[in-house]
C-alpha positions in Angstrom: -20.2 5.3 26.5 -23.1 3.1 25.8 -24.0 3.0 21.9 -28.2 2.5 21.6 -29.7 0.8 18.9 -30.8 3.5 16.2 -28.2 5.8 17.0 -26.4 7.6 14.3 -23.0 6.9 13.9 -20.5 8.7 11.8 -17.0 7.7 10.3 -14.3 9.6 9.1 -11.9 8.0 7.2 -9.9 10.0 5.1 -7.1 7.1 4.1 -7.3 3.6 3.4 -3.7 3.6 2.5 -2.7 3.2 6.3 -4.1 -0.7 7.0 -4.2 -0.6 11.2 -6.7 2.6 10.8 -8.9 1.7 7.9 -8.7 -1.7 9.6 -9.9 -0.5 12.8 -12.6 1.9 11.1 -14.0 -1.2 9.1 -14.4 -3.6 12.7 -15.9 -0.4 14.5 -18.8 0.5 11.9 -19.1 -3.2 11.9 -19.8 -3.4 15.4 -22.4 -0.9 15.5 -23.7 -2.4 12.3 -24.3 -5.4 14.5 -25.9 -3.3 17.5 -28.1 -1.8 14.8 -26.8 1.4 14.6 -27.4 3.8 11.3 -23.2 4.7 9.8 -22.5 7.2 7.7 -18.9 7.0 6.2 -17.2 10.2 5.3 -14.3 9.2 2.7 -12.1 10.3 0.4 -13.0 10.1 -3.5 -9.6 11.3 -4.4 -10.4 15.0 -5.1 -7.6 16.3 -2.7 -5.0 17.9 -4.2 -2.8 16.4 -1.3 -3.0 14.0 1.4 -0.3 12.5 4.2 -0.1 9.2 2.9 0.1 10.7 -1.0 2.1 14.2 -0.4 2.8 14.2 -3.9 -0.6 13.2 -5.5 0.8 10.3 -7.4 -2.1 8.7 -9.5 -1.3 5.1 -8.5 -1.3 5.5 -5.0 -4.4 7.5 -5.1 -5.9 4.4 -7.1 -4.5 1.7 -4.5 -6.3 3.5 -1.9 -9.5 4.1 -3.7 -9.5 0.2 -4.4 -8.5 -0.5 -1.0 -11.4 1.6 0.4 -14.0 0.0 -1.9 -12.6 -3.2 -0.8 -13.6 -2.3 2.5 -16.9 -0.8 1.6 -17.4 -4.6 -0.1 -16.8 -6.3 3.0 -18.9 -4.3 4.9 -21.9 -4.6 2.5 -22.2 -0.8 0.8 -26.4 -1.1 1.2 -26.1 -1.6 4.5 -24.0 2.2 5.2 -24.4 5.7 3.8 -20.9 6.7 2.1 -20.1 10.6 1.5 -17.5 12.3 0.3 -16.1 14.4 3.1 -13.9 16.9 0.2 -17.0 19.5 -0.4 -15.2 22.9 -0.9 -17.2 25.6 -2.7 -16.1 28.0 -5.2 -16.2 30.8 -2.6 -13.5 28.9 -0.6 -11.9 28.1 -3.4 -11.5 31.6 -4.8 -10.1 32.1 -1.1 -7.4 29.0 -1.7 -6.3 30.3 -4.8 -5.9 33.7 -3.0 -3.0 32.1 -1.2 -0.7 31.6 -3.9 -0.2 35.4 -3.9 1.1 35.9 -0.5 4.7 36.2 -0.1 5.7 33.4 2.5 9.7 33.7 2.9 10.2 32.8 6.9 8.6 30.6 9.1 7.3 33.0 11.3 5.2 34.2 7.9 4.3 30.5 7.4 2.8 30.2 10.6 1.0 33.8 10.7 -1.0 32.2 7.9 -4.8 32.3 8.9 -8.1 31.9 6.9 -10.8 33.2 9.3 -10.0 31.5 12.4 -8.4 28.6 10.9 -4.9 28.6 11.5 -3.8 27.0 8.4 -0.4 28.1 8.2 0.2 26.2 11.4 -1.2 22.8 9.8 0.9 23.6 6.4 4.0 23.5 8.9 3.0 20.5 11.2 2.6 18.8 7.6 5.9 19.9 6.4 7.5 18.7 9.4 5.7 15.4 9.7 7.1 15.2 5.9 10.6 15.9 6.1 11.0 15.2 9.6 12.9 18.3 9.9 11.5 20.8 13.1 13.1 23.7 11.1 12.7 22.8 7.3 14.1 26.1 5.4 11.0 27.2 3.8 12.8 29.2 0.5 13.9 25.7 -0.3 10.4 23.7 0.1 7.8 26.4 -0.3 7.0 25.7 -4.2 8.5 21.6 -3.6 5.4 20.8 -1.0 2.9 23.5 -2.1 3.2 24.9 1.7 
């Protein structure tokens, strides 16, 4: 795909804590910095209450890869992209978050029957969990309240 000059490019990158990706991101917006492309960076301010590289929201990791991402940004010149955080969640979705703290999840068949509108998030909880552990069949009694799944 040929990239014109002018076009509008966007970049998601949620974690700087995993070098060959934020690495990669930094030479691509690069690159269509140089073809004189526009590049808005969606990235993570360190509002999530939980991230793969940071499962358990430690403080000082969150800190190395805020530093590491503005490191980047540095490099890259910050006047020369738009930078966004891509963690907007509204007090309506919120209210709908909090809602699942209620619901009584003691199988993984209930994990996985877990939906919000079309979004299949118990699915994703479970493909995190796994990814975690490394277990295919992680006994969800003993990590339910452990990994906030």
């Amino acid at each position: 795909m040929e990239i014109d000059s002018g076009s509008r490019i966007l970049i998601y990158s949620p974690f700087a804590n995993w070098p060959f990706h934020f690495e990669t991101e930094l030479e691509l917006i690069e690159k269509f910095l140089v073809k004189g492309c526009r590049v808005t960076l969606l990235r993570c301010s360190g509002k999530l209450p939980t991230c793969e590289p940071n499962p358990y929201h430690q403080e000082s990791i969150c800190r190395l890869c805020k530093s590491r991402n503005a490191a980047g940004i540095k490099w890259i010149g910050k006047s020369r992209i738009e930078i966004k955080d891509f963690y907007h969640v509204s007090k309506l979705q919120n209210a709908e978050v909090d809602k699942l703290y209620n619901i009584k999840i003691s199988s993984l068949k209930d994990l996985t029957k877990l939906e919000i509108g079309t979004s299949q998030i118990g699915l994703a909880a479970l493909s995190s969990t796994i990814s975690l552990l490394r277990d295919p069949n992680p006994e969800i009694n003993k990590h339910i309240k452990t990994y906030s799944i």
